[in-house]
C-alpha positions as CSV (number, residue, x, y, z in Angstrom):
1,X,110.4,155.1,144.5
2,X,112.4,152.1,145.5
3,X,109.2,150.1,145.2
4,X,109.1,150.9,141.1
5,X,112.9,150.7,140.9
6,X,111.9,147.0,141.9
7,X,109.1,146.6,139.7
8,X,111.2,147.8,136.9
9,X,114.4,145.9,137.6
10,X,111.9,142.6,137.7
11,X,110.3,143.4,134.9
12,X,114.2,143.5,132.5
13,X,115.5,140.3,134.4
14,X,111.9,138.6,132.9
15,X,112.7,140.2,129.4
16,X,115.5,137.3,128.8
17,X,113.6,134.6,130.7
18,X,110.7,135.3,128.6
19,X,113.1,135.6,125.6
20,X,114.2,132.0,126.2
21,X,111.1,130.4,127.6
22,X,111.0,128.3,124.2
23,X,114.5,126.8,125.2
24,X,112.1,123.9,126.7
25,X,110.9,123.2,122.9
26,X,109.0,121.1,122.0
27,X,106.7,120.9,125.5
28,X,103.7,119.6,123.4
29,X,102.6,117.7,120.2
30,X,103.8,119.1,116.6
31,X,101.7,119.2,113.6
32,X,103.1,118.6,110.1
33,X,100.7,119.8,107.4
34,X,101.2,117.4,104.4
35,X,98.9,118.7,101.7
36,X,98.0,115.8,99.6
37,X,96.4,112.7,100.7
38,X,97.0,110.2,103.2
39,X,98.8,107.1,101.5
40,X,100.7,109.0,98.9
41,X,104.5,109.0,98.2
42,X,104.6,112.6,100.0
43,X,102.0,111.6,102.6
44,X,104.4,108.2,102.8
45,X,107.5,110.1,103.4
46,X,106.4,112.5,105.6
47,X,104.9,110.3,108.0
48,X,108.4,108.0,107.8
49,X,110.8,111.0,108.9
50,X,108.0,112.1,111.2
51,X,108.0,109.0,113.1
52,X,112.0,109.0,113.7
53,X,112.2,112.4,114.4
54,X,110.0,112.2,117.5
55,X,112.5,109.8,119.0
56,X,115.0,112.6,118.8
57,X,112.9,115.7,120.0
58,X,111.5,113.1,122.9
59,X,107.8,114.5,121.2
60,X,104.9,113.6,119.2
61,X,104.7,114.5,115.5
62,X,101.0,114.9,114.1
63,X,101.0,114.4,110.5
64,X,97.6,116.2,109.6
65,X,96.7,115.8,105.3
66,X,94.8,119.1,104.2
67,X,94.8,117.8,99.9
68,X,93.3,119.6,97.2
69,X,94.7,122.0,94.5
70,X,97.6,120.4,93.9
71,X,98.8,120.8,96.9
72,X,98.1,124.9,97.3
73,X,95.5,124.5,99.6
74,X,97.6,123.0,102.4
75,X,100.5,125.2,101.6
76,X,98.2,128.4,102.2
77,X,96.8,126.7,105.7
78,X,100.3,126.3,106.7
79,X,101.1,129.9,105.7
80,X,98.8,131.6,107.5
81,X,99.3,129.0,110.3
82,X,100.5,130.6,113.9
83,X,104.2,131.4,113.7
84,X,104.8,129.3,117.5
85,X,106.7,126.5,116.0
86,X,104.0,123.9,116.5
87,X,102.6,124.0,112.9
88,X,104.7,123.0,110.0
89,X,104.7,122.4,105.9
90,X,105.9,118.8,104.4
91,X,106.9,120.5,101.6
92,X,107.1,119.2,98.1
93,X,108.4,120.3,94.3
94,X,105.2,120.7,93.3
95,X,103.5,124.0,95.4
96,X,107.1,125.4,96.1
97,X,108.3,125.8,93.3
98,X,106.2,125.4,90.0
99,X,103.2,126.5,91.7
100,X,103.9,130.3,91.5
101,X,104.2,129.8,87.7
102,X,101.2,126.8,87.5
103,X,98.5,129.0,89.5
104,X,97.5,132.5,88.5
105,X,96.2,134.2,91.8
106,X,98.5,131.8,94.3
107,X,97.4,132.8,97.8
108,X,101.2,132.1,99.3
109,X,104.8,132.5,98.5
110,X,106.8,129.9,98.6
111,X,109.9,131.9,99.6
112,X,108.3,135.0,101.4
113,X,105.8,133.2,103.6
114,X,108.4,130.2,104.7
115,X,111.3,129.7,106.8
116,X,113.1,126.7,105.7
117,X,113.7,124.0,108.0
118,X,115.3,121.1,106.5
119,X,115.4,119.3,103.6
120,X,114.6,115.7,103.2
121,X,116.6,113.0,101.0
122,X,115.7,113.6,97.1
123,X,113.7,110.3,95.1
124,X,114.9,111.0,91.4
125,X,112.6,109.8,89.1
126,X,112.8,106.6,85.8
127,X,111.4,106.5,82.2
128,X,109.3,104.0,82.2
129,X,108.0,102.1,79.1
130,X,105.1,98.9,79.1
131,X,107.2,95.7,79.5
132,X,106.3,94.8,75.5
133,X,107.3,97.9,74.1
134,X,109.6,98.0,71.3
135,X,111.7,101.1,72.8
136,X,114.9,99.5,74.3
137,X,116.8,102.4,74.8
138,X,116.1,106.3,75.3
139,X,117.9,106.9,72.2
140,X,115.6,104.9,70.4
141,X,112.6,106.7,72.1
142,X,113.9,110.2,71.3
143,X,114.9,109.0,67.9
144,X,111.2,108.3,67.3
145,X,109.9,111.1,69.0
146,X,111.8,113.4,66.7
147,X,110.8,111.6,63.9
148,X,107.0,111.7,64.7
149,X,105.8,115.0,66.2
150,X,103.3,114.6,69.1
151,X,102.8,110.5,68.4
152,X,104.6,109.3,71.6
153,X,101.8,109.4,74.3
154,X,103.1,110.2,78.1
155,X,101.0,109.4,81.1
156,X,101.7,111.6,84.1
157,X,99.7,111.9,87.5
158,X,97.7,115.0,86.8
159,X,98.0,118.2,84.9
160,X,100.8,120.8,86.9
161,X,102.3,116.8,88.5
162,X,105.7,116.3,89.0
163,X,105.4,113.5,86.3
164,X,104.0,116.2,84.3
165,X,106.3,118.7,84.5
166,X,109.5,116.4,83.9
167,X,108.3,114.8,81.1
168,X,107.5,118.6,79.3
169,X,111.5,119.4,80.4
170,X,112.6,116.1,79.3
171,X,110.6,116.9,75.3
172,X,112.1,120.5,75.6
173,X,115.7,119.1,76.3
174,X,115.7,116.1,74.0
175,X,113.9,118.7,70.9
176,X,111.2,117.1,70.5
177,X,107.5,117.3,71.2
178,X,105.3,114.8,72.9
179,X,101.1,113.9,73.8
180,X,101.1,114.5,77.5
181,X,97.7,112.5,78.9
182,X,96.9,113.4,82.2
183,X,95.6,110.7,85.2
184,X,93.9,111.4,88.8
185,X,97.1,110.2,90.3
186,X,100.3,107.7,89.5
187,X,98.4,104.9,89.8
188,X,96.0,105.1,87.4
189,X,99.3,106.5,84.7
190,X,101.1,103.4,85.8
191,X,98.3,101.0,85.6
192,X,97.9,102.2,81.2
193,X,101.3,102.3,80.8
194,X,101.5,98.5,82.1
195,X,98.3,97.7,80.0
196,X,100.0,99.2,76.7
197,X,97.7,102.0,76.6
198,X,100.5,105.2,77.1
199,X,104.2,104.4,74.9
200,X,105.8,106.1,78.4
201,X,105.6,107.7,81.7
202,X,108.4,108.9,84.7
203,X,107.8,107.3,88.2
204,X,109.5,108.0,90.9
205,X,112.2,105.9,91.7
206,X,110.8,104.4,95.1
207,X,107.4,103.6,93.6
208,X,108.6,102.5,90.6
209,X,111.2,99.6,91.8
210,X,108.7,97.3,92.7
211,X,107.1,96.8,89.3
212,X,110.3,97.2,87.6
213,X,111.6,94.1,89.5
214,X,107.9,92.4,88.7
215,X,109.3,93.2,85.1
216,X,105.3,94.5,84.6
217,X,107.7,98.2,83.1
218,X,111.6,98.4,81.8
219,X,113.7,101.3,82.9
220,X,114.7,103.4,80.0
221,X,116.8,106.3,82.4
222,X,117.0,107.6,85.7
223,X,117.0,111.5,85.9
224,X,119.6,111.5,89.3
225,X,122.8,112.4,89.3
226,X,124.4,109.4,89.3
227,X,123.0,105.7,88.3
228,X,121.3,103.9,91.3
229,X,122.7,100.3,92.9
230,X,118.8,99.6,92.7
231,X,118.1,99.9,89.0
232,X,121.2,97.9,87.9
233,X,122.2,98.6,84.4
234,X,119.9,101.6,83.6
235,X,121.7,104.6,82.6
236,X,121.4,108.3,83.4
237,X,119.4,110.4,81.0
238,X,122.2,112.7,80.8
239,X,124.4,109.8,79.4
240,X,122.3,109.5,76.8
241,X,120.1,111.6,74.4
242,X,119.6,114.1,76.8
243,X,122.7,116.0,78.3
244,X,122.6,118.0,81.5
245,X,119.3,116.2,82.4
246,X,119.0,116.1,86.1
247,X,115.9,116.2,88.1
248,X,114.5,115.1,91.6
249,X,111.3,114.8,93.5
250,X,112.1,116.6,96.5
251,X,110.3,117.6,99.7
252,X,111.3,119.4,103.1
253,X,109.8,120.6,106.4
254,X,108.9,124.4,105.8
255,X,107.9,127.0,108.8
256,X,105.8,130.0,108.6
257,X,107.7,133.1,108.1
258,X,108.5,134.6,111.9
259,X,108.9,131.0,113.3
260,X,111.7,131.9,116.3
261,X,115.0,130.8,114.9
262,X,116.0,128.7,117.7
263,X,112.7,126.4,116.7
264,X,114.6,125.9,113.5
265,X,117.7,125.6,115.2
266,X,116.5,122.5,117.7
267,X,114.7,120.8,114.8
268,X,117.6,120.9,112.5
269,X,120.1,119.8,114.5
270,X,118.0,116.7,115.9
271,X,117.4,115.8,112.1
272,X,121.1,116.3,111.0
273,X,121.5,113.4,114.2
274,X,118.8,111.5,113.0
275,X,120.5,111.2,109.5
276,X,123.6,109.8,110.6
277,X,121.3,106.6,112.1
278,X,122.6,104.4,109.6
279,X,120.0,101.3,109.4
280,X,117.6,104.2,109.0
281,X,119.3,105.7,105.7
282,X,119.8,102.7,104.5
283,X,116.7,101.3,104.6
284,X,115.8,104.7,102.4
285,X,118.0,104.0,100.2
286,X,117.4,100.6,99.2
287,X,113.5,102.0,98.3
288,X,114.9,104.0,95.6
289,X,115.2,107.3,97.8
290,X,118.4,109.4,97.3
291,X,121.3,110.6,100.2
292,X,122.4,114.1,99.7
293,X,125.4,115.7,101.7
294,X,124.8,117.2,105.3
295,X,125.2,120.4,104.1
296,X,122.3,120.2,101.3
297,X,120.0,119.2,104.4
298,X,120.8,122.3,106.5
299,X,118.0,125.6,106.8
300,X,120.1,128.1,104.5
301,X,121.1,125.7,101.8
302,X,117.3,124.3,101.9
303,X,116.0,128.3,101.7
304,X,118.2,128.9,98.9
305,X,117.6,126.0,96.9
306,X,113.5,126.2,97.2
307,X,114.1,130.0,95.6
308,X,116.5,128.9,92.7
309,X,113.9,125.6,91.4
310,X,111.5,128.6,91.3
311,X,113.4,130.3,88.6
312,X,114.4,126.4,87.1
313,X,110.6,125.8,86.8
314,X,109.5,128.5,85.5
315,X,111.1,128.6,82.6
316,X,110.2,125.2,81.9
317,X,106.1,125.8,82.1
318,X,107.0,128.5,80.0
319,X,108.5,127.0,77.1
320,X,105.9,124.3,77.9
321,X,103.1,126.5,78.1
322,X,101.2,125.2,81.0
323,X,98.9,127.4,82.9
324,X,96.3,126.4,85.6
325,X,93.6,128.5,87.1
C-alpha cells in the first residue's frame, strides 16, 4: 500500500514539473511560416525581425516561404501546424483579414484558428502618380476622377492585393469610380506606372521611397496617420479630398490556436525588449516603416485588432464587389 502511496505522490509532484517543462523555451530552432515568396516586402520584413529576435530568445529563427493563393495557402499550413510553439504565421493584412470575405470556401479562420502573438510596426502606404503626369495634387486627381467615370487607370499587385483593396476603399471614400488593372506583383504595377502606362497606383511606403527620391513617381498622399519625415511635404489623404482615410500594411507573428500561453508570454516580452533597441527602430523607420505604441504591439491588443480589420474589410470588398474563388 505504501509502495502506491509512493507511486501516486510521484506521479502529482511530476504533474507541475511536467506543467512547466516548457519554462526552458525555446530549446530548439523556431520556424516562421511567411506565406508569400522569398524577397517580398513581407518575406523582407519577416526575415528582418526574425533575425533580431533570435538575439533575444538566445535561438534560431527559420523563416520557411510556403506562397501561393494569396497568401491562404501558408496560412492553412500554419493552422493546422502542431500547437508546440515551434511553428508560427508571419502574418499579413491580406489572408487575415480580407481573406474571409476574398475566398469562398477559406480552409482557416483568421481569428478562431490563431493565437496572436505580436504585432509588428505598420508600413502605410503613398499615391503614386508617373513622374510626367499632370495630377499635382490628390484634389486634382479626385476632381478628375469624378468628372470621368472609370477613365483613371489604377495599377495594383494582383486581384484581392493590398494595393488592390486600398485603392477600391480610396474610390469608395473619395465617390468616385475607378479602372482597377491588376499585375503579378508590385513590380511589374510600379514599373507601368513609371512608363506612363497606369494614371496611378498605392505603394507601400518602404518600397516606394526609393523611386520617389529617384523622382522616377511623385507622391500625391500618404494613407498613415500622420505625414512621414521621409516623404517631406506630401500630405495625408485625410487632409485632403478624402477625410477619415487611414490605412496600413500590417503584419504580425500569429500561433496556432492551443499554443501554451507562456510561449506567447516569452516571445512577447523578448520583442517588447527588442523594440526599445533604438538603432534598430530607427533604421525602420527611416525605410518608410511606421512605430506604433507598446501597447498596440502586445498579444490582446494584436488579437483584437486582427478581428475588427475583418469587419473594416469586409465591408469594403462588399461595396467594391470583389469576390475570388
Amino acid at each position: 500500500m505504501k509502495k502506491w502511496i509512493a507511486i501516486l505522490a510521484t506521479s502529482t509532484l511530476l504533474s507541475p514539473i511536467a506543467a512547466h517543462a516548457a519554462d526552458d523555451y525555446p530549446s530548439r530552432a523556431i520556424t516562421w511560416i511567411v506565406p508569400f515568396s522569398a524577397g517580398g516586402p513581407t518575406d523582407s520584413m519577416a526575415r528582418n525581425i526574425a533575425n533580431r529576435l533570435s538575439q533575444e530568445i538566445k535561438q534560431t529563427i527559420l523563416v520557411e516561404n510556403k506562397p501561393g493563393a494569396g497568401g491562404t495557402i501558408g496560412a492553412t499550413a500554419a493552422a493546422r501546424s502542431d500547437p508546440d510553439g515551434y511553428t508560427f504565421l508571419v502574418g499579413h493584412i491580406g489572408y487575415m483579414a480580407a481573406a474571409p470575405s476574398l475566398y469562398s470556401e477559406l480552409r482557416y479562420d483568421p481569428v478562431k484558428d490563431f493565437e496572436a502573438v505580436f504585432r509588428f510596426p505598420d508600413t502605410p502606404l503613398v499615391l503614386l502618380v508617373g513622374e510626367n503626369s499632370s495630377y499635382k495634387t490628390i484634389d486634382e486627381l479626385v476632381a478628375f476622377g469624378k468628372a470621368n467615370p472609370e477613365q483613371l487607370n489604377f495599377s495594383n499587385a494582383g486581384v484581392g492585393s493590398t494595393s488592390h483593396l486600398v485603392a477600391a476603399m480610396f474610390a469608395s471614400k473619395a465617390g468616385m469610380k475607378i479602372t482597377p488593372i491588376a499585375y503579378k506583383g508590385a513590380g511589374p504595377a510600379l514599373n507601368d506606372l513609371m512608363g506612363g502606362q497606369v494614371d496611378a497606383m498605392f505603394d507601400q511606403t518602404n518600397t516606394a521611397l526609393p523611386q520617389t527620391r529617384g523622382g522616377k513617381v511623385r507622391a500625391l498622399g500618404l494613407t498613415s496617420d500622420k505625414r512621414m519625415d521621409q516623404f517631406p511635404g506630401v500630405p495625408t489623404m485625410k487632409e485632403k479630398a478624402v477625410p477619415g482615410f487611414q490605412v496600413s500594411t500590417w503584419y504580425g507573428l500569429y500561433a496556432p490556436k492551443g499554443t501554451p500561453s507562456n510561449v506567447i508570454d516569452t516571445l512577447s516580452s523578448a520583442y517588447q525588449t527588442m523594440m526599445q533597441d533604438k538603432a534598430f527602430t530607427q533604421k525602420m523607420s527611416d525605410q518608410g516603416i511606421l512605430l506604433l505604441s507598446d501597447a498596440d504591439y502586445a498579444p490582446k491588443a494584436f488579437q483584437q485588432y486582427t478581428a475588427d480589420e475583418g469587419k473594416r474589410w469586409a465591408q469594403v470588398i462588399k461595396e467594391a464587389g470583389i469576390k475570388l474563388k
